[in-house]
PyMOL commands that place a pseudoatom at each C-alpha (Angstrom):
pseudoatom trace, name=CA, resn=UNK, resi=1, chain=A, elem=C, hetatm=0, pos=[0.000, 0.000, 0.000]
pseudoatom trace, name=CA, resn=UNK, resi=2, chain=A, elem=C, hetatm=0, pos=[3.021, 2.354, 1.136]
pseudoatom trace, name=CA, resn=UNK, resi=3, chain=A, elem=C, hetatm=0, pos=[4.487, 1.493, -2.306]
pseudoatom trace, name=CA, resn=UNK, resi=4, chain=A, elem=C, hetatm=0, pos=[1.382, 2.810, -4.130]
pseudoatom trace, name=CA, resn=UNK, resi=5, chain=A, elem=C, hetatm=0, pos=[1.928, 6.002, -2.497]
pseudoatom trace, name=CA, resn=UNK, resi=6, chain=A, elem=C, hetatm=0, pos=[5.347, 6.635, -2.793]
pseudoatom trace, name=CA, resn=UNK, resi=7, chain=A, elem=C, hetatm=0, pos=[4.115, 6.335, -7.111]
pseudoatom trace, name=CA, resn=UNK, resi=8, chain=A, elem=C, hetatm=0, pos=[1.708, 8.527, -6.316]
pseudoatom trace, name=CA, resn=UNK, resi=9, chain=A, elem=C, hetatm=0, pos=[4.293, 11.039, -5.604]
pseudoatom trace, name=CA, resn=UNK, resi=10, chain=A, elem=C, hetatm=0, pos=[6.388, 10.017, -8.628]
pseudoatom trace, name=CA, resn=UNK, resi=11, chain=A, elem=C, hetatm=0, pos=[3.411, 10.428, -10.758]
pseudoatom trace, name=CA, resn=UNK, resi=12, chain=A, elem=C, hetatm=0, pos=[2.778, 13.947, -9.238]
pseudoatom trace, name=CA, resn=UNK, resi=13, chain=A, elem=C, hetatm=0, pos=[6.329, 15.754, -9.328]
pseudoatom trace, name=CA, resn=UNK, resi=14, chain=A, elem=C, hetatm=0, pos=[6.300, 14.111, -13.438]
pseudoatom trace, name=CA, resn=UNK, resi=15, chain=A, elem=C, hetatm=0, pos=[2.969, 16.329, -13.986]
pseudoatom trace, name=CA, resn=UNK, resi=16, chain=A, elem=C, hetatm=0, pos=[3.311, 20.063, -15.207]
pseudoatom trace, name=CA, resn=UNK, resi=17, chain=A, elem=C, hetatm=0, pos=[1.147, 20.828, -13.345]
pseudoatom trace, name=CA, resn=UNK, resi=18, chain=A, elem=C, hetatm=0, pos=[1.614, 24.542, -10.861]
pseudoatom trace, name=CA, resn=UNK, resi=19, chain=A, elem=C, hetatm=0, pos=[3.878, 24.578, -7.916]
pseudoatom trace, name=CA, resn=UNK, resi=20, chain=A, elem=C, hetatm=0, pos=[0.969, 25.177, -6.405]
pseudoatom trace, name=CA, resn=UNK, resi=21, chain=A, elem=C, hetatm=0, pos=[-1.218, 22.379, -7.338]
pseudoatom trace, name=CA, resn=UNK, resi=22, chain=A, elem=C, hetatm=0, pos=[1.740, 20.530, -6.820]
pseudoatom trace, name=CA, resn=UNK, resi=23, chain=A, elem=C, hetatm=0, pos=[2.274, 20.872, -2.965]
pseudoatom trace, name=CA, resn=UNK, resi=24, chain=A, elem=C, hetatm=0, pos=[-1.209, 20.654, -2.083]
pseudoatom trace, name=CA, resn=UNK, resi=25, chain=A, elem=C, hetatm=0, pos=[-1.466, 17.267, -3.928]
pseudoatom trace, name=CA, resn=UNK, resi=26, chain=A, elem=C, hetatm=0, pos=[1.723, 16.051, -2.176]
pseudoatom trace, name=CA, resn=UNK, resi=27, chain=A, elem=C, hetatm=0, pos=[1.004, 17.385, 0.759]
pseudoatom trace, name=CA, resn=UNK, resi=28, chain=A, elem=C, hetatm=0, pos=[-2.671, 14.858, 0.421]
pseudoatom trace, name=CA, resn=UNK, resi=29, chain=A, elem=C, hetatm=0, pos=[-0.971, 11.889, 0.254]
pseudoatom trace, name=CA, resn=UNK, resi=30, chain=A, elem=C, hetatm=0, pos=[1.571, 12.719, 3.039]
pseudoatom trace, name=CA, resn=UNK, resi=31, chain=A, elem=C, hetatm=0, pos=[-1.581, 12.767, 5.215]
pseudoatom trace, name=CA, resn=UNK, resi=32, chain=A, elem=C, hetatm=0, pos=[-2.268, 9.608, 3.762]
pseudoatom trace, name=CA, resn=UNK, resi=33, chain=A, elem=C, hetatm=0, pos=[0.706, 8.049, 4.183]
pseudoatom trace, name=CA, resn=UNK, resi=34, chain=A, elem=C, hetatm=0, pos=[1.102, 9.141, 8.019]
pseudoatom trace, name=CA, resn=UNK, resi=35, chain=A, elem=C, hetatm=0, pos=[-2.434, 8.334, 8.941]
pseudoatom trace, name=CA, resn=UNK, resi=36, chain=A, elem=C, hetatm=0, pos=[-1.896, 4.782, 7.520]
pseudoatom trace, name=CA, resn=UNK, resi=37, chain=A, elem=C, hetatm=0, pos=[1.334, 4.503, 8.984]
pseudoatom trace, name=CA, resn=UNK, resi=38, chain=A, elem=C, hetatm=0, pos=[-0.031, 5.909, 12.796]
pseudoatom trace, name=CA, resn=UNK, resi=39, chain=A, elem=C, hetatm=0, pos=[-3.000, 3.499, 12.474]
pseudoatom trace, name=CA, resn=UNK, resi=40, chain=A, elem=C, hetatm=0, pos=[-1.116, 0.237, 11.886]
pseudoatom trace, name=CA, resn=UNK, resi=41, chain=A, elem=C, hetatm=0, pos=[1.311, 1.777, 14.992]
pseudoatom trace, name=CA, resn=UNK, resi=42, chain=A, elem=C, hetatm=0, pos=[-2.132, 2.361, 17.167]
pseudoatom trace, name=CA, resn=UNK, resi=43, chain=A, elem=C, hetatm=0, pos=[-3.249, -1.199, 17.234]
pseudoatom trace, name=CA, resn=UNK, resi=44, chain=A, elem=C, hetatm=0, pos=[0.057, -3.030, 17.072]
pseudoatom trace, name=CA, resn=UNK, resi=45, chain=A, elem=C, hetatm=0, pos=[2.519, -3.994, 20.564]
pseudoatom trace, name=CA, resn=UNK, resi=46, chain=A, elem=C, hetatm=0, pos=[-0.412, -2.570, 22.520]
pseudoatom trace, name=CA, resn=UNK, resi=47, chain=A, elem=C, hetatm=0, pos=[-0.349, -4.747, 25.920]
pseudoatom trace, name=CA, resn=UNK, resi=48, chain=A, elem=C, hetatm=0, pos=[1.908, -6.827, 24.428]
pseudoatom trace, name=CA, resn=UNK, resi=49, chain=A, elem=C, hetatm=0, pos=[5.078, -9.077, 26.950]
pseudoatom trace, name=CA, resn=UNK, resi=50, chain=A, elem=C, hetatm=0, pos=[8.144, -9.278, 26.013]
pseudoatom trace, name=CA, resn=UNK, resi=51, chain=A, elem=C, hetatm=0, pos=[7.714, -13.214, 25.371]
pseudoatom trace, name=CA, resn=UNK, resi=52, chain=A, elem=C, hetatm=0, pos=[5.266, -12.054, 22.328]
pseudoatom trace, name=CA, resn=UNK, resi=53, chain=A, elem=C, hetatm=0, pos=[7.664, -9.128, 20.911]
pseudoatom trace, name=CA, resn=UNK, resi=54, chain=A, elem=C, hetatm=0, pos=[10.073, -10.399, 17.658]
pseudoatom trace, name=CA, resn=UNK, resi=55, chain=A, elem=C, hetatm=0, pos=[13.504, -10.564, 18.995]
pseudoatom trace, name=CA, resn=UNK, resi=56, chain=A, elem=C, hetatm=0, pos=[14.399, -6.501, 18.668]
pseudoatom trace, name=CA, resn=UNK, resi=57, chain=A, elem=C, hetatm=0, pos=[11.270, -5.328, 18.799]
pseudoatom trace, name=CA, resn=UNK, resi=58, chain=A, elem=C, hetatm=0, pos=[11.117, -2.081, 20.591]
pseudoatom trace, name=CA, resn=UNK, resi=59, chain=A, elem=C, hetatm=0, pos=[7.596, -0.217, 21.141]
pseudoatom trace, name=CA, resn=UNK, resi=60, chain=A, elem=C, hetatm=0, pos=[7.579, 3.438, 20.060]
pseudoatom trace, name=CA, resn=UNK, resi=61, chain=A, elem=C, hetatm=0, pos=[7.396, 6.829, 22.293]
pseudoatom trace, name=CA, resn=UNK, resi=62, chain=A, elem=C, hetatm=0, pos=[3.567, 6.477, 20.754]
pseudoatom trace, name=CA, resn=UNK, resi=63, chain=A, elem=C, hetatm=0, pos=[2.904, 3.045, 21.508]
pseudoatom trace, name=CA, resn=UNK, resi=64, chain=A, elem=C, hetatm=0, pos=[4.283, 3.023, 25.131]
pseudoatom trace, name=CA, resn=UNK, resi=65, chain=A, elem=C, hetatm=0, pos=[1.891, 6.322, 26.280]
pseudoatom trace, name=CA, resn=UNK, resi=66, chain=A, elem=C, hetatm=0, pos=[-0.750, 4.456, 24.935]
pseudoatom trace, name=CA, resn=UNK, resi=67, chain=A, elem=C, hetatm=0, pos=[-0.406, 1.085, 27.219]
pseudoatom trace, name=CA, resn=UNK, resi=68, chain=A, elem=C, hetatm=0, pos=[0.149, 3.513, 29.626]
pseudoatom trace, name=CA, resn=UNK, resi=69, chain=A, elem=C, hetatm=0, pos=[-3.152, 5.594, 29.135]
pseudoatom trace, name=CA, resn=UNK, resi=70, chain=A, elem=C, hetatm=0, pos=[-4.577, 1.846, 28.358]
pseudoatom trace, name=CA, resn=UNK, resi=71, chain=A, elem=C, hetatm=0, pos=[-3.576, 0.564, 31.981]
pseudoatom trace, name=CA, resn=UNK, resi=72, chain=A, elem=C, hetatm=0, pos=[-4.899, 3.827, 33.975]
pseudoatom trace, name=CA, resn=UNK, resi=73, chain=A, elem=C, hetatm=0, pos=[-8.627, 3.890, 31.963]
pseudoatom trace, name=CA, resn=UNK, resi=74, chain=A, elem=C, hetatm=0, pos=[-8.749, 0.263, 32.243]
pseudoatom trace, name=CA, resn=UNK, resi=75, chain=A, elem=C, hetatm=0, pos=[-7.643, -0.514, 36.217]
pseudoatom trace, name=CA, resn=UNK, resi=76, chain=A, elem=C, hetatm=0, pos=[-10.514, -0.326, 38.770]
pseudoatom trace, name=CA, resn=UNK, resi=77, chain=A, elem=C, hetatm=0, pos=[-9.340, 1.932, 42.229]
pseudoatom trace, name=CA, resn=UNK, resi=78, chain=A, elem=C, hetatm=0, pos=[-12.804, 1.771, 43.818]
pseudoatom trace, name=CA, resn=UNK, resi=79, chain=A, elem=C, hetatm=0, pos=[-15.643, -0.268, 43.837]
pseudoatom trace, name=CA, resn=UNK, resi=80, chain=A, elem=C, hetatm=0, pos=[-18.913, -1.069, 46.134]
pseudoatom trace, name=CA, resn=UNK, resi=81, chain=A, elem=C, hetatm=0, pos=[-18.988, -4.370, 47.129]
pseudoatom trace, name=CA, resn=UNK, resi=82, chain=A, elem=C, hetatm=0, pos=[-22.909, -6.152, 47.866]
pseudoatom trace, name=CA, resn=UNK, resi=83, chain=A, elem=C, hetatm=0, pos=[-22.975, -4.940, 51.373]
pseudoatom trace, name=CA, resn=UNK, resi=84, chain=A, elem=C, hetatm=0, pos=[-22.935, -1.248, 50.034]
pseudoatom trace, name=CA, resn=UNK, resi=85, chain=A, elem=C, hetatm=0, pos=[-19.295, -0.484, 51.431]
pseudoatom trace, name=CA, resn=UNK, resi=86, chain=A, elem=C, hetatm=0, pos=[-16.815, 1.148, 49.112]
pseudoatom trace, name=CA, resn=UNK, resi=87, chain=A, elem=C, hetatm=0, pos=[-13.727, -0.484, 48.489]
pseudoatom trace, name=CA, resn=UNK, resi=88, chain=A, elem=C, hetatm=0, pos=[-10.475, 1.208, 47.683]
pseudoatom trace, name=CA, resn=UNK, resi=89, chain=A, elem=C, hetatm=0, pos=[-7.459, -1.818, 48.444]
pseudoatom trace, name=CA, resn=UNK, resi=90, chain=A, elem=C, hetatm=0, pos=[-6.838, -4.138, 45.789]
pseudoatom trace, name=CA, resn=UNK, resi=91, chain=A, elem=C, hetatm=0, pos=[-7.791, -7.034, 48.454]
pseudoatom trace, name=CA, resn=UNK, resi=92, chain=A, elem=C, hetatm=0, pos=[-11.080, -5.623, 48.838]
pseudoatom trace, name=CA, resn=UNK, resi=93, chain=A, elem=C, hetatm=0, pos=[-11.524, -4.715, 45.242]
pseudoatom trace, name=CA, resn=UNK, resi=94, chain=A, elem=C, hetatm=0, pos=[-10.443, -8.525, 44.300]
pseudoatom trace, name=CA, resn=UNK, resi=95, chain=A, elem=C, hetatm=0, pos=[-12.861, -9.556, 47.122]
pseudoatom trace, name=CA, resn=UNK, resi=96, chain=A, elem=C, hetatm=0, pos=[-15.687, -7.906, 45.778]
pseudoatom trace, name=CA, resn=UNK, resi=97, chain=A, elem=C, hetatm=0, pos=[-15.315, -9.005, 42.391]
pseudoatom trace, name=CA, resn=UNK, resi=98, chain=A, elem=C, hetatm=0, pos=[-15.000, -12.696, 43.704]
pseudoatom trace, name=CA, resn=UNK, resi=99, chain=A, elem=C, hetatm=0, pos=[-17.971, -12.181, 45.850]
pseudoatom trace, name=CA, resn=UNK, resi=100, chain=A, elem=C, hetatm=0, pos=[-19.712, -11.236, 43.087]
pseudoatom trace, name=CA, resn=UNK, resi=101, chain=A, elem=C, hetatm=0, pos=[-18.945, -13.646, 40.962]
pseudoatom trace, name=CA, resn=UNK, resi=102, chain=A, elem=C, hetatm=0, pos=[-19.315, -16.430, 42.705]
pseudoatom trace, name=CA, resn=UNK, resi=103, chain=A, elem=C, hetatm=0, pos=[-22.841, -15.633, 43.769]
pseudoatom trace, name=CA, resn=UNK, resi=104, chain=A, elem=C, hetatm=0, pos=[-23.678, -14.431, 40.232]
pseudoatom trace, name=CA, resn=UNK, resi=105, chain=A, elem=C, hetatm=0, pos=[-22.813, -18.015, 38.341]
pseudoatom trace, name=CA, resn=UNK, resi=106, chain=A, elem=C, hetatm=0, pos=[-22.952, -20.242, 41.669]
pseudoatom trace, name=CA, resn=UNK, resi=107, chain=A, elem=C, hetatm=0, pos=[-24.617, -23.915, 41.471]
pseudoatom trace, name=CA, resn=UNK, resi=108, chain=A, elem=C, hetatm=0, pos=[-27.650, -23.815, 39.306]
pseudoatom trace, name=CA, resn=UNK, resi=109, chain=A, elem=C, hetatm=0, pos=[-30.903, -25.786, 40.821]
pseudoatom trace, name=CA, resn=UNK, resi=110, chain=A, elem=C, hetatm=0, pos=[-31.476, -28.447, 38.989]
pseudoatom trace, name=CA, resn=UNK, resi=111, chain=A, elem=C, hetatm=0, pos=[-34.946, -30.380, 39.257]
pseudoatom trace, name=CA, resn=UNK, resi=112, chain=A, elem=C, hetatm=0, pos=[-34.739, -33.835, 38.729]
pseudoatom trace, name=CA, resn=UNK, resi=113, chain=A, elem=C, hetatm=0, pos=[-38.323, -34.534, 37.041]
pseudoatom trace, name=CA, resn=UNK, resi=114, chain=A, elem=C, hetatm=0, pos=[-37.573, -31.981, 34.377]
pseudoatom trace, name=CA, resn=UNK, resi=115, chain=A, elem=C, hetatm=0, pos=[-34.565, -34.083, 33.540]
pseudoatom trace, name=CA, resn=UNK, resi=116, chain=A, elem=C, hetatm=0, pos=[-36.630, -36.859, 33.424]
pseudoatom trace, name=CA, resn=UNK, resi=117, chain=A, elem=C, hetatm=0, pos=[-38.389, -35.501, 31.121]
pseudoatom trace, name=CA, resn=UNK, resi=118, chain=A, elem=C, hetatm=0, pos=[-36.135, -34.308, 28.845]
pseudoatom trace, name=CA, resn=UNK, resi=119, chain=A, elem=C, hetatm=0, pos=[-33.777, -37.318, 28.618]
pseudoatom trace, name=CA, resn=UNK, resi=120, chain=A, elem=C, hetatm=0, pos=[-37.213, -39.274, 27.616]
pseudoatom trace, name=CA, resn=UNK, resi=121, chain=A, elem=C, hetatm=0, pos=[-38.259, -36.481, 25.081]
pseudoatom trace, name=CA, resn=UNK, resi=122, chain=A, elem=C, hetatm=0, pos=[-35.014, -36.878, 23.803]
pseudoatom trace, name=CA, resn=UNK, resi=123, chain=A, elem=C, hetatm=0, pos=[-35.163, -40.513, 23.270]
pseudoatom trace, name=CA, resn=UNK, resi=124, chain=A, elem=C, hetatm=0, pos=[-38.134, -40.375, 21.162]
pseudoatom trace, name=CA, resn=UNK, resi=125, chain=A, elem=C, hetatm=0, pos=[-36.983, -37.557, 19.150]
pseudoatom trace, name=CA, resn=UNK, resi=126, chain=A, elem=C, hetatm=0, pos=[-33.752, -39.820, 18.854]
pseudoatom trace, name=CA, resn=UNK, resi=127, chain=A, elem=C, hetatm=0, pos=[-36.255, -43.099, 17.734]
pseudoatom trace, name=CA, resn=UNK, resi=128, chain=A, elem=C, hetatm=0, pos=[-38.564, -41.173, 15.743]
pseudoatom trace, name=CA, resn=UNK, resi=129, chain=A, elem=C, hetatm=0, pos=[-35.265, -39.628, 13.868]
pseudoatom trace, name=CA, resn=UNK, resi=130, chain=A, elem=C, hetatm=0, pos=[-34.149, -43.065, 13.194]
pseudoatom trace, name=CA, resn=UNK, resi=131, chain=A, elem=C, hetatm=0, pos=[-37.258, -44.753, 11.978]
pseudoatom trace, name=CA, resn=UNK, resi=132, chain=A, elem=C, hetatm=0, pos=[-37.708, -41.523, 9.433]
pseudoatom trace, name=CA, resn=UNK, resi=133, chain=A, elem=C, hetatm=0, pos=[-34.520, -42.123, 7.986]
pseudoatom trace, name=CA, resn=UNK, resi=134, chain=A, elem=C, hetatm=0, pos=[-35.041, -45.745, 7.465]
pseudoatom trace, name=CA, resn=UNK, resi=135, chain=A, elem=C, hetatm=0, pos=[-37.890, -45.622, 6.243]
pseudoatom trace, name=CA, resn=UNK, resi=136, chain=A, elem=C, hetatm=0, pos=[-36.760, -43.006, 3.469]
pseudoatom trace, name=CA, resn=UNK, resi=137, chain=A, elem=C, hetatm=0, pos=[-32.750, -43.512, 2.918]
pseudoatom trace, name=CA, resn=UNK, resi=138, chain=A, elem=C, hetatm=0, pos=[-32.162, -46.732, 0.423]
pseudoatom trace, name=CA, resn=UNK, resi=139, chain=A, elem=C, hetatm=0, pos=[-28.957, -47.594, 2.781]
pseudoatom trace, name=CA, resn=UNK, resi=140, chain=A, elem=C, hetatm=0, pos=[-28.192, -50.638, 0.169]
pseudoatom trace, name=CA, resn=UNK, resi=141, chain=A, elem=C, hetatm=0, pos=[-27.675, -47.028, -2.327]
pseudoatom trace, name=CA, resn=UNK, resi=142, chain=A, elem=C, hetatm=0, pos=[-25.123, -45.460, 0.364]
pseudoatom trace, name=CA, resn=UNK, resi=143, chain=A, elem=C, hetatm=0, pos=[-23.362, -48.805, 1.472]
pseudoatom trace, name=CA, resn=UNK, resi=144, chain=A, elem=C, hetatm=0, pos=[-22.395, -50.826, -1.350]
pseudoatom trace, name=CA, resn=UNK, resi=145, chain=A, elem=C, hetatm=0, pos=[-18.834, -50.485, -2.333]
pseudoatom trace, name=CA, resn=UNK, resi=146, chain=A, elem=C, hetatm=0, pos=[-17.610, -49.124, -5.953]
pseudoatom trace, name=CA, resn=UNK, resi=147, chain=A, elem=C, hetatm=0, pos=[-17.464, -51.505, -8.231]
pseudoatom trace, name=CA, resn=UNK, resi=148, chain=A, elem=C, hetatm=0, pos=[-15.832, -51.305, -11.716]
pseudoatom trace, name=CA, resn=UNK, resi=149, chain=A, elem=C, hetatm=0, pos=[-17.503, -50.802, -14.565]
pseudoatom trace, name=CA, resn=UNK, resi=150, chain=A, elem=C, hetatm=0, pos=[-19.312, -53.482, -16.369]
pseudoatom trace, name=CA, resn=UNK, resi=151, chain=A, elem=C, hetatm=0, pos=[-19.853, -55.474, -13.038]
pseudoatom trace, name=CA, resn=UNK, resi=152, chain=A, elem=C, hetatm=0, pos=[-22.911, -55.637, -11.286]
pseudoatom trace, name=CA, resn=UNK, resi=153, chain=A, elem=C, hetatm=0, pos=[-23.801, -55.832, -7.740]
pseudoatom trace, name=CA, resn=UNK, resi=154, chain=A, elem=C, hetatm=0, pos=[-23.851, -57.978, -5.789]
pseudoatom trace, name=CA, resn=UNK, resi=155, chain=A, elem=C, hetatm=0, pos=[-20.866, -60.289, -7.513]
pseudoatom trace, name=CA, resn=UNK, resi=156, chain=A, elem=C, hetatm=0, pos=[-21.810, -63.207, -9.231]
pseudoatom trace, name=CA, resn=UNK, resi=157, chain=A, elem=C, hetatm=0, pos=[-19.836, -66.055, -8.226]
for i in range(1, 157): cmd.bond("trace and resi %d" % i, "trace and resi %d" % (i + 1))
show_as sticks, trace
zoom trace
């Protein structure tokens, strides 16, 4: 894509164009060029480890305020747990969270005559599946092996 550009500003200095006309047109795809070279720097080594980097790999000036600006939006420093107190520590922020979690997806109540019922509707959908496709699937048409041609099947010996 960078290489289109760069012709673009070939093709533009070749043109007899003003000076005028000139700069302004180069002065477009500079913005161009930066904004696609900032965007593909915006989104890459953002919260990346060291493990993940390419051996060399060193984050830009840009790329290092953003993780930084990243971290601060993203990290909680107070909460209100279920009891209605506010929590400031990182124990009692973890705690809450936990606290919260565990009573939002605890053990689910399961009734045992509803799974009755459901393992037995299943069965019958299961049977009923089966007879249908006997009934209506030739399986001698879908089991028979390739033969060559000219023989028939099955083999006469």
């Amino acid at each position: 894509m960078e290489n289109f550009y760069y012709e673009c500003f070939c093709d533009i200095l070749r043109k007899a164009d003003t000076h005028r006309a000139n700069i302004l047109a180069l002065n477009h795809i500079k913005a161009k060029i930066v904004k696609l070279h900032s965007t593909s720097l915006h989104t890459s080594l953002l919260h990346t480890t060291e493990a993940d980097r390419l051996a060399g790999e060193q984050p830009t000036l840009f790329q290092l305020t953003e993780m930084q600006k990243r971290l601060t939006v993203r990290t909680v420093r107070i909460i209100r747990d279920d009891s209605g107190f506010i929590q400031t520590s990182p124990e009692g922020i973890a705690l809450a969270f936990t606290t919260f979690l565990r009573s939002k997806y605890d053990n689910i109540e399961v009734d045992t005559d509803y799974v009755g019922t459901v393992a037995e509707i299943e069965s019958n959908v299961i049977r009923t599946t089966n007879t249908f496709l006997r009934a209506h699937l030739a399986p001698a048409k879908y089991t028979r092996p390739f033969t060559p041609v000219g023989e028939t099947w099955p083999r006469q010996r």
